[in-house]
C-alpha positions in Angstrom: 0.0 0.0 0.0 1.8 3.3 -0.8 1.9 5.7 2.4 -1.5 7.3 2.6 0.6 10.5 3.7 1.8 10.6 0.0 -1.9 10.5 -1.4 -3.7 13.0 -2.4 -6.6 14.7 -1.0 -9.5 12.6 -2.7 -6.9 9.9 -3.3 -6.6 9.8 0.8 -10.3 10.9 1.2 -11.3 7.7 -0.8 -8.6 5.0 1.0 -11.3 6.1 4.1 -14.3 5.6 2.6 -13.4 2.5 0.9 -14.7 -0.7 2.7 -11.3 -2.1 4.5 -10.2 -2.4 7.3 -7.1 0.1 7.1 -6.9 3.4 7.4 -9.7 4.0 9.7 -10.2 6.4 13.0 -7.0 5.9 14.4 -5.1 7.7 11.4 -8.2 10.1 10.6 -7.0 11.4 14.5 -3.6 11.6 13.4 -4.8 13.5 10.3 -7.2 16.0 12.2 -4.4 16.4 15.0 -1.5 17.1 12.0 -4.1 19.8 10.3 -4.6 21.3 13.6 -1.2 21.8 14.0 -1.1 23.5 10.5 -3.4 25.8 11.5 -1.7 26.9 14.8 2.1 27.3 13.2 0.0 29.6 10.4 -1.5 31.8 13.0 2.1 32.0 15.1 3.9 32.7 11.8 1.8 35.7 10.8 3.3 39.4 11.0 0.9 41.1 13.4 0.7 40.0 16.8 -2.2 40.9 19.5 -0.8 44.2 20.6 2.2 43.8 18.3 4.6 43.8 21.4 8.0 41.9 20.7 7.2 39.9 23.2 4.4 38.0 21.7 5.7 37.8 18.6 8.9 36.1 20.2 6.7 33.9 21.8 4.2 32.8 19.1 7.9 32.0 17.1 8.8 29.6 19.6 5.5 28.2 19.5 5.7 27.2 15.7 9.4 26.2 16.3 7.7 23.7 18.7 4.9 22.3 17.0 6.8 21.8 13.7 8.2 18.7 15.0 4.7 17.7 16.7 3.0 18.3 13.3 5.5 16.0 11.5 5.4 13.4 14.1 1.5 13.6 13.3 1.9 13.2 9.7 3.9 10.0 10.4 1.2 8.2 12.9 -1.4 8.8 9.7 0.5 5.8 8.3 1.9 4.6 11.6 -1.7 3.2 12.8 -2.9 1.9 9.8 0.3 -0.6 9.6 0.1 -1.1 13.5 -3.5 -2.3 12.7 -3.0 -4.3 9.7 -0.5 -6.0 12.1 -3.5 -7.0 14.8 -4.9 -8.0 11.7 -2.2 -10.6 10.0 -1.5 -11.6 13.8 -5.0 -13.4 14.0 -4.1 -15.0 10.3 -0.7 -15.8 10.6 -1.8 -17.6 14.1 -4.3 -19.8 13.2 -2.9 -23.7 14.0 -0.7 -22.3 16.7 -0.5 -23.5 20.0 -3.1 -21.2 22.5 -0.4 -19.5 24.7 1.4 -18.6 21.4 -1.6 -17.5 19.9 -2.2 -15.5 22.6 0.9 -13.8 22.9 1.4 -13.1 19.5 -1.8 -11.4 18.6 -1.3 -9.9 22.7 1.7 -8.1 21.3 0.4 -6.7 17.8 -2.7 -5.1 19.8 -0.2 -3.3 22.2 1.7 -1.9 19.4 -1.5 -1.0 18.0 -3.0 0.7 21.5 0.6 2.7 21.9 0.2 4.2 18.5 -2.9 5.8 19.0 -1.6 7.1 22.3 1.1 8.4 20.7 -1.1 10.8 18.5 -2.9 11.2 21.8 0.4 12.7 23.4 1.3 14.6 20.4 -2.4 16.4 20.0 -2.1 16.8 23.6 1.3 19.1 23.2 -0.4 21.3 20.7 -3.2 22.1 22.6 -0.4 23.0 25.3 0.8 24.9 22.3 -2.1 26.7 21.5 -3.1 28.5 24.6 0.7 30.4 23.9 -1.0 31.3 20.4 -4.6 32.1 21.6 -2.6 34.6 24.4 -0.9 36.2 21.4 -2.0 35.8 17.5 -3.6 38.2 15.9 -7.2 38.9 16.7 -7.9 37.9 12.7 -6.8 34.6 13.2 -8.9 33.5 16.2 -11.2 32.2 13.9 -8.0 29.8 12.5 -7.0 29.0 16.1 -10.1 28.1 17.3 -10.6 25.2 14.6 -7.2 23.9 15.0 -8.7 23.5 18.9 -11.5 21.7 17.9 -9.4 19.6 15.7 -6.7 18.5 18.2 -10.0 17.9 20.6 -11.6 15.7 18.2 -8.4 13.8 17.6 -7.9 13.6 21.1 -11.5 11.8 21.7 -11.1 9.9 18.6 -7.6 8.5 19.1 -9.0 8.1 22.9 -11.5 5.8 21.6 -8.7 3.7 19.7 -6.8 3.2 22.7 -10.2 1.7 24.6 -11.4 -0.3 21.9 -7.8 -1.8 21.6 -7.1 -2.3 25.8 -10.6 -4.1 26.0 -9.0 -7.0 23.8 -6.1 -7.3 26.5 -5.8 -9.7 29.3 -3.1 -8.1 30.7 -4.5 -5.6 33.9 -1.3 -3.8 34.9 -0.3 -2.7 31.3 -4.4 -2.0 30.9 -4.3 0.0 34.1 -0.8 2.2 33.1 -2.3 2.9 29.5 -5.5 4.0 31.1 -4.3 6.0 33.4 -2.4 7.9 31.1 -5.2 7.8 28.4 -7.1 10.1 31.0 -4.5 12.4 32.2 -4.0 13.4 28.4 -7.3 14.2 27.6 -8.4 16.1 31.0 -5.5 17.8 30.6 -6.0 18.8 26.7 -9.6 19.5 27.6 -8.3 22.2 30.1 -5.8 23.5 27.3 -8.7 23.4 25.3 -10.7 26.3 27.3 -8.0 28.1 28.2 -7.1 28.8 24.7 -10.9 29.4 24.1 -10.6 31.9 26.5 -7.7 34.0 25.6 -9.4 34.3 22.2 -12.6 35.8 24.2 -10.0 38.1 26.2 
């Protein structure tokens, strides 16, 4: 399969709506979180500033210095949890005939890889929310608009990457790893909902 990040729009748009298993909502999170990100390095690259005081605009550079990386890493979990789920899914083929506790350990195994991935875009949406109250403080007034979608964005891909995660720990029989990747499964999203209205409300302020 080529790399759905090389697609093109309708090319990508159509690899979703087709009727496979792979890509699905794990790497339509990735690809809300990665457009997001666009968004907010756009509206901390642009001349004018809130009050144009050097400050801000030294601070609103930092910010897109910052969330270049995130916004790459992004781009790379589009592709990363569509293979880490065609793995789940050549794990329960390649098993079939194997002994149970081998069965079970292999197919164990792709699912963790395929619950870390989705946490992954979890972590990363969650750092440019923490991004974008910086940006909401200071960007232009005309690009609130801008910044609030690329909040709602890294929200939804928060929830929907969330919902990954659960769907793929409800497989697993093992309760400590269960336990540590729910636990941080929560802390992420309370804390990107509270990033979430705090940017909100610096671009009410």
């Amino acid at each position: 399969m080529a790399r759905l990040s090389s697609l093109t729009l309708i090319e990508l748009l159509d690899a979703f709506a087709a009727s496979e298993p792979v890509p699905a909502g794990g790497s339509a999170s990735a690809l809300a979180a990665a457009t997001g990100a666009s968004l907010l390095i756009m509206a901390a690259t642009l001349p004018k500033t809130r009050s144009g005081a050097a400050e801000e605009g030294a601070e609103l550079a930092a910010a897109a210095v910052r969330l270049r990386p995130i916004r790459d890493a992004l781009v790379d979990l589009i592709d990363r949890d569509a293979e880490a789920y065609a793995g789940v899914i050549a794990a329960f083929r390649s098993t079939k005939g194997m002994a149970d506790d081998e069965r079970r350990n292999t197919v164990a195994a792709a699912m963790q890889l395929a619950t870390e991935v989705p946490l992954e875009t979890m972590r990363a949406s969650a750092q440019g929310l923490h991004e974008a109250v910086v940006i909401a403080s200071s960007c232009s007034r005309a690009a609130g608009g801008d910044v609030g979608a690329a909040v709602e964005l890294l929200l939804a891909a928060m929830r929907g990457a969330g919902g990954s995660v659960d769907s793929n720990l409800a497989a697993l029989k093992d309760l400590e790893y269960v336990d540590r990747i729910s636990a941080e499964r929560r802390r992420l999203e309370d804390e990107s909902v509270a990033d979430g209205e705090r940017s909100c409300a610096a671009l009410q302020a």
